[in-house]
C-alpha positions in Angstrom: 16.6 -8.1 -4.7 14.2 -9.7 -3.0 10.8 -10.8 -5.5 7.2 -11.3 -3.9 5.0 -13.4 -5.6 1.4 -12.6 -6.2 -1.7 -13.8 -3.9 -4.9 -13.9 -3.8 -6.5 -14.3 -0.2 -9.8 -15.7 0.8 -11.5 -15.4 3.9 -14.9 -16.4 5.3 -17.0 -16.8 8.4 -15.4 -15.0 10.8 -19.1 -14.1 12.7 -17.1 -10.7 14.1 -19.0 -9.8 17.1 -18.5 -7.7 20.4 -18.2 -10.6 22.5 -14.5 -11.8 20.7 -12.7 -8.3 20.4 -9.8 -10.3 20.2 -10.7 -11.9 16.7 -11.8 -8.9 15.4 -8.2 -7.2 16.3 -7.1 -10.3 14.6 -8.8 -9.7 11.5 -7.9 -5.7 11.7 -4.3 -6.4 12.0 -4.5 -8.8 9.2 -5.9 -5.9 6.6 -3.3 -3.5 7.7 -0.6 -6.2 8.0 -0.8 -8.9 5.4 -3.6 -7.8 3.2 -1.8 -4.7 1.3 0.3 -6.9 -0.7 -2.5 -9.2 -2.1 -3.5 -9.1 -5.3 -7.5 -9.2 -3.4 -8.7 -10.2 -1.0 -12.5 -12.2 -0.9 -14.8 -12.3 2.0 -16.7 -15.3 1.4 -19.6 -14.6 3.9 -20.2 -14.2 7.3 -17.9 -11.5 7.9 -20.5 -10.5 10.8 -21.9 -12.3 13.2 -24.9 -10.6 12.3 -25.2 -7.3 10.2 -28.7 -5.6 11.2 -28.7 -3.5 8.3 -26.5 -0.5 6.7 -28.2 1.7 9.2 -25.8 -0.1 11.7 -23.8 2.5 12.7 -22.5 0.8 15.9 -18.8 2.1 16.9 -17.5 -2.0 16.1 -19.1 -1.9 12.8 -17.9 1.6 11.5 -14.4 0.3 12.7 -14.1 -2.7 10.5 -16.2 -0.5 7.6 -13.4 2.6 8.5 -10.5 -0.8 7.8 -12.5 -2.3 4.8 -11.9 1.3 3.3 -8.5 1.8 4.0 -7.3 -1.8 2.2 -10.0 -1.1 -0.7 -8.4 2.9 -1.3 -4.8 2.0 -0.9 -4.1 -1.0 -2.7 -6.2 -3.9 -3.0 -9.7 -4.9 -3.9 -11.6 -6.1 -1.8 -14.8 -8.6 -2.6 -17.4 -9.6 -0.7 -20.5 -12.5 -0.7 -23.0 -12.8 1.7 -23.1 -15.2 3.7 -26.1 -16.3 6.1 -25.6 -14.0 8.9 -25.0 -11.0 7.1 -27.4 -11.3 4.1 -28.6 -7.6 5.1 -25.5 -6.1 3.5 -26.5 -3.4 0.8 -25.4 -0.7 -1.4 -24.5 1.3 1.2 -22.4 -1.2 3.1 -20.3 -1.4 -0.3 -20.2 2.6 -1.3 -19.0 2.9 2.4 -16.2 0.4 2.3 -15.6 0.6 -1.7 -16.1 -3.1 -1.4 -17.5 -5.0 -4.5 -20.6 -7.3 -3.7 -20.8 -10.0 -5.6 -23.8 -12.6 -6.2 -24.3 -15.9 -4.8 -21.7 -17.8 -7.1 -19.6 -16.2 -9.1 -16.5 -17.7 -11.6 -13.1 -15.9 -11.1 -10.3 -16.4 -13.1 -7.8 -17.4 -10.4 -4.3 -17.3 -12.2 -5.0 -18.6 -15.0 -8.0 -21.2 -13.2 -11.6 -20.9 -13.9 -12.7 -21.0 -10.5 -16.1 -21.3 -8.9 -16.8 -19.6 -5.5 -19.3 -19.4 -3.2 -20.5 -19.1 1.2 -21.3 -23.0 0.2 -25.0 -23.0 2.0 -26.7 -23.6 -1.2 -24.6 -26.8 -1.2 -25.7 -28.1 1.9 -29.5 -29.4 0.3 -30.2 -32.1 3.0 -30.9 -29.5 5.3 -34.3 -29.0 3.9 -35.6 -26.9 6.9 -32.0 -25.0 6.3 -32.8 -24.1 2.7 -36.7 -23.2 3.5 -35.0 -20.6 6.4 -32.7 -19.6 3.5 -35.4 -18.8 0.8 -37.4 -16.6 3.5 -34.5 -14.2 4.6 -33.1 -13.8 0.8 -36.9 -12.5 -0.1 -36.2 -8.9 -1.2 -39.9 -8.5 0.4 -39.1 -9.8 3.6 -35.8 -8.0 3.6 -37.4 -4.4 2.7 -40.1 -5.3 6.1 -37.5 -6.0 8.3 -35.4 -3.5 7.3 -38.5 -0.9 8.1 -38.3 -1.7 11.5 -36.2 0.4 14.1 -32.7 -1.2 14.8 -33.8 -2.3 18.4 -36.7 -4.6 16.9 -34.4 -6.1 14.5 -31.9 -7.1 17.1 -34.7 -8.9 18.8 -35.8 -10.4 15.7 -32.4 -11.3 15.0 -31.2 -12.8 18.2 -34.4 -15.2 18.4 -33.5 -16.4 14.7 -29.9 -17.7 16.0 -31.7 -18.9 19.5 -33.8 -21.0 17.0 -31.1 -22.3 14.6 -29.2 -22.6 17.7 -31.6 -25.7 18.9 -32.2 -26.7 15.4 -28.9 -27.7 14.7 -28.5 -29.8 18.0 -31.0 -32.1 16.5 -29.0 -32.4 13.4 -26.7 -34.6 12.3 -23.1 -33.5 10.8 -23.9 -34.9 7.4 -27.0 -33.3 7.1 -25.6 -29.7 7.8 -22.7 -30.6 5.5 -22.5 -30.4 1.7 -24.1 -33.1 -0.5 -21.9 -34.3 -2.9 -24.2 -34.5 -5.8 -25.1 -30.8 -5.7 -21.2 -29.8 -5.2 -20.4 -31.5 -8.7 -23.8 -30.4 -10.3 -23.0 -26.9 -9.2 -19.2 -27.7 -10.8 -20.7 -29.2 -13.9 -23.0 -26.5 -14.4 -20.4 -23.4 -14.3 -17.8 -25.3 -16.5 -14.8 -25.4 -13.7 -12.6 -28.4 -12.0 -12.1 -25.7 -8.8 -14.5 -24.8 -6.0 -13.7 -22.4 -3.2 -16.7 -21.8 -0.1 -17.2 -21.4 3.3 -20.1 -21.6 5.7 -19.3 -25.3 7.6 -16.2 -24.2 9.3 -14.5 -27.7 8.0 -11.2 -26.6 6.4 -10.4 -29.4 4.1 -9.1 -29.9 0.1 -10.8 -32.5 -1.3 -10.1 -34.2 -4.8 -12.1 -36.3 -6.4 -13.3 -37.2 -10.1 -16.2 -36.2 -12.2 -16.8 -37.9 -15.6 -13.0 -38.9 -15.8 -12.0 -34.9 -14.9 -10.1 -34.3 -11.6 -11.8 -31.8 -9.3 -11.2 -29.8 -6.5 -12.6 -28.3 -3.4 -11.2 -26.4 -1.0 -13.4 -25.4 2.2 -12.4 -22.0 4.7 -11.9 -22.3 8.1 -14.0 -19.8 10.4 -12.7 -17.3 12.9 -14.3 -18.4 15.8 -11.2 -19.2 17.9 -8.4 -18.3 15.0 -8.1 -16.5 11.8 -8.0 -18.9 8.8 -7.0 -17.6 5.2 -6.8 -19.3 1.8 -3.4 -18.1 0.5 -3.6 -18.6 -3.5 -0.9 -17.7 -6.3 0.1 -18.9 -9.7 1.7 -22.1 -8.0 -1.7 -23.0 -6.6 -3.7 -22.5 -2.8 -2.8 -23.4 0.8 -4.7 -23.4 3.8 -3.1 -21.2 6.8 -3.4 -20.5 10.6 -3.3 -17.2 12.1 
C-alpha cells in the first residue's frame, strides 16, 4: 500500500492574463492535476493580472472561476488574499468559486506551526509612493466609484495605472521595491510566529535569520510569469518547486 502524505500548497502572483494562455493552462492543469490531493490550497495574491470587478464576466475569467469551483466542490479548500492587481475581488467572486477570502494577514496553523501569511506589499515600506498608491486603491470609497463605472472605463483606468507603475518602477531601485527588514520582523513580532509565508516580489528565496535570540523564517513565492511556482508544505516542513 502505497501512503501519501499531506500538503498544503501555496501559490501567488501568477498575473493570469490573455496574452500568456499558456500559463493559465498551466495553472488549470495544476487544479485538476495536483491540487485534488492537497489538504488546501492558498492563493496569495495576484491570481489576475488585473480583475476589473465581479461583473467581469470575460470567457478567460469565468474559465478559471468555472476551475476555482470545481477544486473548492470536490475536495479541497481553496483560500484566497488579494494581492495588488486584483484588490477588486468581492463577495461575488468568492460565492462564485466557493473560495474563502481572507484579510490582509492572516495566522494559519500550518501542521502544527503558527504561521503568518500575507501578498508581502505591506512589507515593502521604502516604497513610500508604493504604499500612498496602495492606501488609495484599498479605499472602500474609491473602490465603490470605480466600480460604478461601466467595465470599458475601468479597463482604461486600469491599463493607465500599470502604464504608470510601469515607469515608476524603472526609476527604482531593487531594494526599495523589496521588503524592509525591520517591518518583516515587526510584522513577525507582532502576530506571535517564527514563520512567514508572502508573495508580491517574485524573489523565491527561504531566508533564516534571528530575532531576540528566536530563529525565524521566511519563505517568498515565485510568480507565474514564465513558470508556475508552488510552495509544497507538509508536517516535515515547506519546499520550493518548479512547474
Amino acid at each position: 500500500m502505497i501512503l501519501f502524505m499531506s500538503e498544503t500548497l501555496f501559490i501567488s502572483d501568477l498575473h493570469l492574463d490573455n496574452s500568456r494562455p499558456e500559463i493559465t493552462q498551466l495553472f488549470l492543469d495544476f487544479l485538476e492535476k495536483r491540487c485534488p490531493q492537497a489538504d488546501a490550497l492558498y492563493i496569495l495574491g495576484d491570481l489576475f493580472e488585473v480583475w476589473l470587478g465581479d461583473d467581469d464576466n470575460s470567457p478567460s475569467n469565468l474559465e478559471v472561476v468555472s476551475a476555482l469551483k470545481k477544486l473548492s466542490d470536490s475536495s479541497t479548500p481553496v483560500i484566497v488574499m488579494h494581492g495588488n492587481r486584483d484588490f477588486l475581488m468581492g463577495e461575488k467572486f468568492s460565492a462564485d468559486t466557493h473560495c474563502k477570502l481572507l484579510g490582509d494577514n492572516e495566522v494559519i496553523d500550518l501542521y502544527g506551526t503558527p504561521t503568518l501569511i500575507m501578498h508581502g506589499d505591506t512589507l515593502c515600506t521604502d516604497d513610500v509612493d508604493y504604499q500612498k498608491f496602495r492606501q488609495q486603491v484599498r479605499n472602500p470609497a474609491w473602490q465603490q466609484q470605480l466600480l460604478a463605472m461601466p467595465l470599458e472605463q475601468r479597463a482604461a483606468i486600469a491599463k493607465s495605472m500599470r502604464e504608470q507603475n510601469e515607469s515608476a518602477k524603472a526609476d527604482k531601485t531593487h531594494d526599495i521595491m523589496d521588503v524592509n527588514q525591520d517591518t518583516v520582523e515587526s510584522e513577525m513580532l507582532k502576530y506571535s510566529v517564527t514563520h512567514l509565508i508572502h508573495g508580491h516580489t517574485h524573489r523565491p528565496n527561504v531566508h533564516e535569520f534571528t530575532v531576540n535570540g528566536q530563529n525565524m523564517q521566511r519563505i517568498v513565492l515565485g510568480d507565474w510569469y514564465k513558470q508556475g511556482s508552488v510552495l509544497q508544505c507538509n508536517q516535515d516542513g515547506c519546499r520550493l518547486e518548479t512547474l
